[in-house]
C-alpha positions as a printed Julia matrix, in Angstrom:
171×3 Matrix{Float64}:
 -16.36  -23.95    4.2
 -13.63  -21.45    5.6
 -11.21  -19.79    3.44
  -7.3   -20.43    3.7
  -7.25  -17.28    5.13
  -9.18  -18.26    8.16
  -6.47  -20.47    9.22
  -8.08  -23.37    9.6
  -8.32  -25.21    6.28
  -6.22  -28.02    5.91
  -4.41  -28.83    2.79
  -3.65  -32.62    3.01
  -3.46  -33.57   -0.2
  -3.84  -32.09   -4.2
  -7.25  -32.76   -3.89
  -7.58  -30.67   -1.28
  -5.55  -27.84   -2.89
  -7.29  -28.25   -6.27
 -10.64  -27.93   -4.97
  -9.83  -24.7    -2.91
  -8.21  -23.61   -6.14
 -11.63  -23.79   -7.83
 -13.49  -22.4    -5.29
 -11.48  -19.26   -4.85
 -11.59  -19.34   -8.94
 -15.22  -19.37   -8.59
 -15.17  -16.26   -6.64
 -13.54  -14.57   -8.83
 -15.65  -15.11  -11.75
 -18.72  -14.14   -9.45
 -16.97  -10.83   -8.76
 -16.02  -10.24  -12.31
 -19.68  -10.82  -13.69
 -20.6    -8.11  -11.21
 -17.38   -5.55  -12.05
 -17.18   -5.98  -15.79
 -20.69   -4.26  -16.54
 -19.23   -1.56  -14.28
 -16.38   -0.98  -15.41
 -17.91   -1.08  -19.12
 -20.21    1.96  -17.93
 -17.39    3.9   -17.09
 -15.22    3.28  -20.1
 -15.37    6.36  -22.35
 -13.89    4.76  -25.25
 -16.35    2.58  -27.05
 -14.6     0.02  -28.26
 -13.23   -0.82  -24.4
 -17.14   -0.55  -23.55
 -17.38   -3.29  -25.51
 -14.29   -5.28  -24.43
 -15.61   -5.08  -21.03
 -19.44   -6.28  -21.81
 -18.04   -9.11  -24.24
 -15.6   -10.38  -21.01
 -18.15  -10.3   -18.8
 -20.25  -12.51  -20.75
 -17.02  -14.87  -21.22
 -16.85  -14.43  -16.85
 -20.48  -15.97  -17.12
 -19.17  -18.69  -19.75
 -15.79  -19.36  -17.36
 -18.12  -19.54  -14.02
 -20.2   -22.55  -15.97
 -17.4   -24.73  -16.87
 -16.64  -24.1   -12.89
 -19.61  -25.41  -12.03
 -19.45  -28.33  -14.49
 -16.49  -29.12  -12.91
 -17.84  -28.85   -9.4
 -20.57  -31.47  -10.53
 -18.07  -33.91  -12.14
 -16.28  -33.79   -8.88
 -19.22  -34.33   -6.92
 -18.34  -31.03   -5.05
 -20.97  -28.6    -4.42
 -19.89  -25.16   -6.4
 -19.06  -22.68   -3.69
 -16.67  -19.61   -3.25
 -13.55  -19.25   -1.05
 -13.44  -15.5    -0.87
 -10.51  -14.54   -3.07
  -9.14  -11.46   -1.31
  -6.65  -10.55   -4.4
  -9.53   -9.96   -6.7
 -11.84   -8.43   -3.94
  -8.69   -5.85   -3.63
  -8.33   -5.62   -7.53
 -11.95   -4.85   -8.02
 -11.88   -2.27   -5.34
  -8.54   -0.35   -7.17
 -10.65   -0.2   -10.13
 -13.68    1.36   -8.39
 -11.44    3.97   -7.52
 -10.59    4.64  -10.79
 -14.42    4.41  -12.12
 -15.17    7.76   -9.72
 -12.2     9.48  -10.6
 -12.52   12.47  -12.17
 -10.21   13.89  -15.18
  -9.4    13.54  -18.78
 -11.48   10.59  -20.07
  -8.62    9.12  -21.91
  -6.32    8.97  -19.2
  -9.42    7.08  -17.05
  -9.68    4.96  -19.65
  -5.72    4.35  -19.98
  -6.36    3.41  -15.97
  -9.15    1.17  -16.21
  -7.13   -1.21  -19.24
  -4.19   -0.93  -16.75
  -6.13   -2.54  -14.06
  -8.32   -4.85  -16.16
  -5.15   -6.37  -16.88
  -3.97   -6.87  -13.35
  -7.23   -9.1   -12.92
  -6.48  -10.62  -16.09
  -2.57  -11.41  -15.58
  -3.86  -12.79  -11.89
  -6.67  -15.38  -13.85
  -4.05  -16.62  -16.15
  -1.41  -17.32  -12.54
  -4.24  -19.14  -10.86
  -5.94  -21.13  -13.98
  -2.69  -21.94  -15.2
  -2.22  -23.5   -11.37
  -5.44  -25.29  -11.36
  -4.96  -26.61  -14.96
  -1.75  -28.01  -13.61
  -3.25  -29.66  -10.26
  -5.24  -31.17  -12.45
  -3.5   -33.12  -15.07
  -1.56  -34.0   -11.75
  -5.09  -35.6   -10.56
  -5.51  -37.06  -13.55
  -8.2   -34.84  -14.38
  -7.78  -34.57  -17.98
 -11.54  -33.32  -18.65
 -11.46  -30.91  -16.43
  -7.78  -29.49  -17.56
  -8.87  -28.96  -21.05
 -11.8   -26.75  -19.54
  -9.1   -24.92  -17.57
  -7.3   -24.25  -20.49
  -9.73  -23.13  -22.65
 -10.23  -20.78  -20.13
  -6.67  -19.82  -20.06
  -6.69  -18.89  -23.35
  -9.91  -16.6   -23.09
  -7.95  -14.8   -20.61
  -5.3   -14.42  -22.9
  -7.1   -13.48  -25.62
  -8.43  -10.53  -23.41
  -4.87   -9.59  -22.01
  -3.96   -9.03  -25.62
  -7.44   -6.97  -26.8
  -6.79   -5.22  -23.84
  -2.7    -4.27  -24.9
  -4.06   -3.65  -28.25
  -7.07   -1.33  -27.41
  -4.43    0.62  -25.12
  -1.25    0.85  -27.33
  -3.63    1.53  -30.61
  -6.71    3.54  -29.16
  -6.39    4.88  -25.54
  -2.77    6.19  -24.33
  -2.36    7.82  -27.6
  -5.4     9.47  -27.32
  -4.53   10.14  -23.64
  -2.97   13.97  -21.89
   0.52   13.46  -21.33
């Protein structure tokens, strides 16, 4: 299937918008799985090393419930390239070769983890909503859930920063 950005998707109905929704969601937790361990490797602080191992495992969590509901949509699981996060993953591997004080790398990296994560809660939040418009109560309690993960992590991340990293960090 072609992406919006191809031009030649149609959008005819919420269906149709949902299911590109989670497709494009899709490929963003496939990217993240790959990115986390990365960026998790470059973290000098440890407990941010951490942060960014545990998340990726929650990516793998967040990419089955996808799947699941793919299956109880009778909709094989594929990606719609998401070229936000392909962008947002590329900023941050900027950041991972940088050289300078760790700290301030570190300040960076929490800067742009929380792009991604302020873009996941924008687009589940979205696909939560198309679907309690479907109907799809099932499935919008597994979008949630996920919404609040990435919450959760938005507000580790603020607290690992404001408590741990940018004081630590050369002004």
């Amino acid at each position: 299937m072609e992406s919006l950005k191809a031009g030649t998707k149609s959008l005819d109905n919420m269906e149709d918008l949902f299911i590109e929704k989670l497709k494009m969601l899709y490929d963003v937790e496939d990217r993240l799985v790959d990115a986390l361990p990365k960026m998790a490797d470059a973290a000098a602080d440890a407990q941010l090393k951490r942060a960014f191992d545990e998340h990726a495992e929650v990516s793998r969590r967040q990419k089955e419930r996808l799947a699941w509901c793919f299956d109880w949509l009778n909709v094989e699981a594929e990606t719609s390239t998401c070229e936000a996060i392909k962008g947002m993953i590329s900023d941050g591997e900027v950041i991972m070769k940088a050289d300078g004080d760790p700290d301030v790398k570190d300040a960076a990296l929490i800067a742009a983890a929380q792009g991604v994560e302020h873009y996941e809660i924008a687009e589940y939040g979205a696909a939560r909503t198309f679907a309690s418009r479907l109907g799809l109560d099932d499935i919008a309690d597994l979008l949630q859930q996920t919404l609040d993960e990435e919450a959760q992590t938005d507000h580790k991340l603020t607290d690992l920063a404001a408590s741990r990293v940018n004081p630590s960090a050369q002004v």
